[in-house]
N, C-alpha and C positions, 0 to 999 in steps of 0.2 A: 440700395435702399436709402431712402429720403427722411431725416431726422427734423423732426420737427421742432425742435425747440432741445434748448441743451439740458441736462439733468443737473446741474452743480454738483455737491458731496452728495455720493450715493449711501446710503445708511438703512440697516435693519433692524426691527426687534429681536428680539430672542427666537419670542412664539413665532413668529416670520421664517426665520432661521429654521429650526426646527421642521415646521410644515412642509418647507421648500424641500431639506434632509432625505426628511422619513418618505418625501413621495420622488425624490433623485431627481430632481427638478434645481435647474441654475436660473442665478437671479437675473444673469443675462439676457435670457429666454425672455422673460417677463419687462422687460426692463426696454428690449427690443419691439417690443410690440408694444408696451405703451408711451414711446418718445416715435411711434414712426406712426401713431393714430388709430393704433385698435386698441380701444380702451376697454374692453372686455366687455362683461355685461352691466350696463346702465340704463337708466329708465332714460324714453328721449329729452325730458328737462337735463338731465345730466349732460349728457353727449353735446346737447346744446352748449351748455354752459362750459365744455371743453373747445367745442368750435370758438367761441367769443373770444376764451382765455387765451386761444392762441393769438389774437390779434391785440387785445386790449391787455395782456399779461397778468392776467388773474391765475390764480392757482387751477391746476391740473390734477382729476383725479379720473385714476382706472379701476376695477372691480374683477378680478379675474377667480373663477372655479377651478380650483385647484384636484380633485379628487371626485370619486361618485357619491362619495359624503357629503359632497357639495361646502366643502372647506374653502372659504373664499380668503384672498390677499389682497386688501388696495394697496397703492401706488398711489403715494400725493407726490408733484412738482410742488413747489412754494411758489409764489408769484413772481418773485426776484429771481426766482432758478437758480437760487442758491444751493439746495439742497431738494434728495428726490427722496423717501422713504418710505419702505415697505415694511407693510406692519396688518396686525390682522384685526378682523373691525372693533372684537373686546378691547382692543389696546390701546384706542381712538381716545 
């Protein structure tokens, strides 16, 4: 599998924490899929604006449904790719 850009310090909220938990979900998982270009669900200006950041090093953001609740987790890169964190969109 082909990684597209590095994550820096991997970091979570709580509420992140917790979601991931209570549905037996690793952050791995998630974490694999959005540094290898499935950014979950995003409208196409998003996805765009992931395409760009991969070349121009803008920050990276994924969107993934976590549950039939439709409990969703982003995933921001930071531009520098310093840091990658998962966190749920109240906590933005």
């Amino acid at each position: 599998m082909k990684f597209l850009f590095p994550l820096g310090q991997v970091v979570a909220t709580p509420g992140a924490i917790d979601l991931l938990e209570n549905n037996n979900l690793e952050i791995s998982s998630l974490l694999t899929r959005h540094v290898s270009g499935d950014f979950g669900n995003l409208c196409r200006e998003d996805l765009k604006a992931n395409r760009d950041a991969l070349v121009d090093g803008a920050r990276i953001f994924s969107s993934y449904e976590i549950n039939d609740d439709k409990d969703k987790i982003w995933i921001i890169t930071e531009s520098d790719r310093s840091a990658t964190t998962l966190l749920l969109p109240e906590e933005y």
